[in-house]
Phi, psi and omega in degrees: 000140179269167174325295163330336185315132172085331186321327149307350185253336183230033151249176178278167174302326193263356142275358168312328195264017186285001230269320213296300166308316180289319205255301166001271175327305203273337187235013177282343163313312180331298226265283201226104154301323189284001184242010179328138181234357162087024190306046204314346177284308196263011177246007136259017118355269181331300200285337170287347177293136130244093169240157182279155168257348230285305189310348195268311200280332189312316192298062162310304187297326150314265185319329175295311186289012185248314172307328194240014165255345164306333199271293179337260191342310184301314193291332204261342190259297164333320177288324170283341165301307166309341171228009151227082207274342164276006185305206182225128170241141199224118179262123193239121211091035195299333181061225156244041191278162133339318157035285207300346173310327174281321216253344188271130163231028160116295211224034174247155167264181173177141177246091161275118190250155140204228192248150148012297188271339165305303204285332167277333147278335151343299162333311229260339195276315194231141192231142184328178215226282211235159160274014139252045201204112181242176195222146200214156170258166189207148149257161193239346199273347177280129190296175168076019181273011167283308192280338169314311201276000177099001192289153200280166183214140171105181238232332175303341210250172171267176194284141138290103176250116160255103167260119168266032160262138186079026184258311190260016143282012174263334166252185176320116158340286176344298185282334173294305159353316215234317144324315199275327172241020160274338148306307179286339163313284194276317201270149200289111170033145184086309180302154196238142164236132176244118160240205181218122161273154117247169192252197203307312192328303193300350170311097179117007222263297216326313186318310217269028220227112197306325198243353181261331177350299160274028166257014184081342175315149137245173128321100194227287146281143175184103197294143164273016160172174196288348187281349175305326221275298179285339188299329178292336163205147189288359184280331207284114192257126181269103171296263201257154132232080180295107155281143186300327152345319171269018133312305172238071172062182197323324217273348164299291210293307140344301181298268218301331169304327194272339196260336171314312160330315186275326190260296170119345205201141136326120167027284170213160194197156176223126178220154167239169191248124166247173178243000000 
């Protein structure tokens, strides 16, 4: 029996969707060559399943918004590595993705956290890149998870890249708060948090949503505009904000001048946050 087996009946709903990303990644360059991202973990990950994709891969518009935010990530973890190439970099809510494969750059660390039952399957699937690169459990909605995983804090340490994707639109407006500003609290001068948005519409949305729909997930946050984002502590700084609209061209950039008005925020989105 594989690792996976049974996994909708013996995770919670919002980790049910790590499923999501994982078959993206490993096979979605099929669908869209130009976002290939070359996921050499997950897609032999991917070949020892016997699972179906089809329902996964059918979800296009998923994968394309999955792909190019793998791109985000890639392009946003490099740059800070490059000019912090001994740091720490921390995925919170790692699920089973990968990161470091891309991201290791000879002397940066890395931490992949999630909850408990993620991390043990994880344990079973995927084994570390480098010894530098460790693993941790976490929860995000309990306050004090900067200092539980150990991460440096204060103005002595070097900058942090924190990644937060497909995590906090799942939690309490309230606890995405409480995350943001327990990052801008603790983490040292410098330090990058890279998330994911969506905008308001989507609240409460998820059933309609072909792939995460059936994991039972919700839509819980979707901030109404970029001042949500900063609001939670005054250290806190709006670096980037990418929309997925520029996947498509002229006619993304059109759709979207029109919904803006309306929405406050784009569609989907990548943003990073800084201290």
């Amino acid at each position: 029996m594989n690792s996976v087996d049974g996994l909708q009946d013996t995770l919670p709903p919002v980790c049910r969707t790590l499923l999501i990303p994982l078959v993206a990644r490993a096979r979605g360059g099929e669908c869209f060559p130009g976002l290939a991202c070359d996921d050499t973990a997950a897609t032999h990950l991917i070949d020892q399943l016997d699972l179906d994709l089809q329902p996964y891969l059918q979800d296009r518009a998923t994968v394309q918004n999955i792909l190019w935010r793998t791109r985000v990530i890639q392009e946003a973890g490099k740059d800070f590595f490059h000019e912090h190439p001994d740091s720490l970099g921390v995925n919170l809510g790692c699920g089973l993705s990968q990161h470091f494969q891309w991201l290791d750059q000879g002397s940066n660390r890395w931490l992949d956290s999630d909850l408990p039952e993620v991390m043990a399957l994880r344990a079973r699937c995927l084994a570390a890149d480098t010894p530098r690169q460790h693993h941790a459990e976490l929860d995000l909605r309990t306050p004090g998870w900067w200092q539980r995983l150990g991460l440096p804090s204060g103005p002595a340490h070097k900058p942090v890249f924190v990644l937060c994707e497909g995590v906090l639109m799942y939690l309490e407006p309230q606890q995405v708060q409480a995350v943001l500003a327990e990052f801008a609290e603790q983490a040292p001068p410098g330090s990058q948090m890279v998330l994911d948005t969506m905008s308001q519409v989507g609240r409460g949305m998820a059933r309609l949503h072909p792939t995460v729909g059936p994991t039972g997930a919700q839509f819980l946050w979707c901030p109404a505009s970029n001042d949500e984002l900063t609001r939670a502590h005054p250290r806190l700084r709006l670096r980037h904000s990418r929309s997925v609209a520029e996947c498509y061209g002229w006619l993304g950039a059109v759709t979207e001048a029109c919904w803006m008005p309306w929405t406050g925020t784009p569609m989907y989105a990548m943003v990073t946050l800084t201290v």
